[in-house]
N, C-alpha and C positions, 0 to 999 in steps of 0.2 A: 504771555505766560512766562513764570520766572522758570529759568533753570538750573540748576544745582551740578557742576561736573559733578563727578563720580569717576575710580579707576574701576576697569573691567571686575579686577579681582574685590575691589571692596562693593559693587554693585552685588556679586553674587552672595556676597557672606550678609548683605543687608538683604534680598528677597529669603536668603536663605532662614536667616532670622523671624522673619515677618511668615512664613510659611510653616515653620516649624509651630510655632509659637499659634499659631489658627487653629481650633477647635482638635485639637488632640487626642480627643476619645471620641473620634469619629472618621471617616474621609474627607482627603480634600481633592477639589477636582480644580485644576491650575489648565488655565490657556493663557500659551505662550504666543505669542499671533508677530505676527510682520509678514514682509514679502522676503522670499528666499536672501536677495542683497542683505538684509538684517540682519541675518544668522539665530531665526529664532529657536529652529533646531538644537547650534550650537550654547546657547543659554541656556535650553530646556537642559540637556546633558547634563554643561558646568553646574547643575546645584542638584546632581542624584546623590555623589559624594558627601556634600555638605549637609544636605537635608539625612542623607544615615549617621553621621556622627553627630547631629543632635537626635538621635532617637524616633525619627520617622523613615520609615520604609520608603521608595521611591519607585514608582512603576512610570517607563518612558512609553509616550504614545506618541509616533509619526501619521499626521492627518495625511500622507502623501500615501500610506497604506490603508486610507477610505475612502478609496474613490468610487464614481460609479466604475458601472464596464463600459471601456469602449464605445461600444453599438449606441451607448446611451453620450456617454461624455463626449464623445468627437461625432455625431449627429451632424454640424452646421458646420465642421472641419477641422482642422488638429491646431489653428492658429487660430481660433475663433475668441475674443474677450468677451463678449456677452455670456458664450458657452461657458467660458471658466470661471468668469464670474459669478453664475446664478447655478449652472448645471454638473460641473467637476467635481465636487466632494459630496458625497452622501451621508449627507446631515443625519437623515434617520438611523443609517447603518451604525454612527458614530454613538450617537445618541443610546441607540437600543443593544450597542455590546457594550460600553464603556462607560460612560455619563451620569444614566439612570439606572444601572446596576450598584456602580460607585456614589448615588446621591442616598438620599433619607429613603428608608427603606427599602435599600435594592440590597440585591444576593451578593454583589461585593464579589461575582464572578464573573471576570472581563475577559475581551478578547486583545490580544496586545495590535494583531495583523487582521482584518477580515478582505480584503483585495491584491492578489498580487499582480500591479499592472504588466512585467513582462512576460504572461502568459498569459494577462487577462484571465485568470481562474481565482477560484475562490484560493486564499492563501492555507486556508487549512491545517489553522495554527489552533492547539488544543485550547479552552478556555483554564484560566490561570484565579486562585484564590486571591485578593486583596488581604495581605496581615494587616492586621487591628492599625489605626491611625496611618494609612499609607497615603500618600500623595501622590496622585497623578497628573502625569506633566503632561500635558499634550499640546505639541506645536507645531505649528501649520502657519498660512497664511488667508485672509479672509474669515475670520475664525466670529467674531464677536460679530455681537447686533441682529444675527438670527434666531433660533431656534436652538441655540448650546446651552445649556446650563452650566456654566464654568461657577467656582465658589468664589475664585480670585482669577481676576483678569491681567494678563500681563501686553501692554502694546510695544513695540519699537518700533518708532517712527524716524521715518527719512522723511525730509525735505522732496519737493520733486526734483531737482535738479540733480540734487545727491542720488536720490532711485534711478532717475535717468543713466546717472555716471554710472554708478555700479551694479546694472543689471547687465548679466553678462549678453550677448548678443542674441543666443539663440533664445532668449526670453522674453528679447523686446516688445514681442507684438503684445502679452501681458498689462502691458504699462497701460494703457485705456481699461482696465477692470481695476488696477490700484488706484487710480485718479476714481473714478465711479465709487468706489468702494469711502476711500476717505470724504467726496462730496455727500452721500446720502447715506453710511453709516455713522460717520467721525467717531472712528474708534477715542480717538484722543478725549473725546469729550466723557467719556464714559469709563473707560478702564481703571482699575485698583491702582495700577501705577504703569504710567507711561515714559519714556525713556527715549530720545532722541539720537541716534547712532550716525548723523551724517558719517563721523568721523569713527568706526569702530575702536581706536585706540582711543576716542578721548569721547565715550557716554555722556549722556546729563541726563539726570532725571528731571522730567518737565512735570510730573503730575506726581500724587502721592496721596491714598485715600485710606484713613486710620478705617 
């Protein structure tokens, strides 16, 4: 697969373009997906700016605020890959505040937070109106190839070697759910536009889907 560098800042003015520009008299529901090392978080942010000065609203969603509870997600133990692979984030929860409120026919009233994992309680965040053509960014990791209805798909991809390098330690045990995840997902193959980061200062787009 070819890849095209890209600088950081001209990568976000072009998704921010390409986002804007998507069905405008309606919502758009954007997953941002990678493994934390990616910073898909920090990408989902860099384009709320951009995406408001062309004239779409930007509502930020942290998939790290849908998880299940506890008693459910650490089950088989707090370093468990299978568990965070298949059982960590609460696809329904995300799904039925955010997703399918923000798809074709929904109420367009979301929840920004519905888990606060350091109390393990409901986060007990008010539900929030979508203004007319908003975009919501929601990134996470493990995100694609279930049950999400995302409108545009965003992946950044590490190398394994490079995920290796730059996951910080306490996350290592992880790495057996992202190898799982790219052998029987391959986000890569399927994403609106995928994006290579071994090297965070020097991106490439690897994929690009009109």
């Amino acid at each position: 697969m070819r890849a095209r560098p890209v600088s950081t800042a001209a990568l976000v003015e072009e998704l921010a373009d390409r986002l804007a520009a998507a069905d405008p008299d309606r919502w758009l529901r954007v997953g941002v997906d990678g493994a934390p090392a990616a910073g898909p978080g920090e990408l989902a942010d860099a384009l709320v700016d951009p995406l408001r000065s062309r004239g779409r609203a930007a509502v930020r969603i942290d998939a790290g605020d849908f998880l299940r509870p506890a008693s459910l997600r650490l089950e088989f133990g707090r370093t468990n890959p299978d568990s965070f692979y298949a059982g960590w984030l609460d696809e329904s929860g995300l799904r039925r505040e955010v997703l399918d409120p923000a798809g074709p026919g929904g109420n367009g009233r979301v929840l920004t937070r519905l888990w606060d994992t350091r109390t393990d309680r409901s986060a007990r965040e008010p539900y929030r109106a979508l203004p007319a053509g908003a975009v919501v960014l929601v990134s996470g990791s493990l995100l694609l190839g279930g049950s999400l209805p995302f409108d545009v798909a965003v992946h950044l991809a590490l190398s394994p070697a490079a995920l290796n390098r730059r996951t910080a330690p306490e996350l290592r045990w992880t790495l057996p759910a992202y190898a799982r995840y790219d052998a029987e997902v391959d986000p890569a193959a399927f994403a609106d536009v995928v994006v290579r980061v071994d090297d965070p200062r020097h991106p490439a787009v690897l994929l690009e889907r009109a």
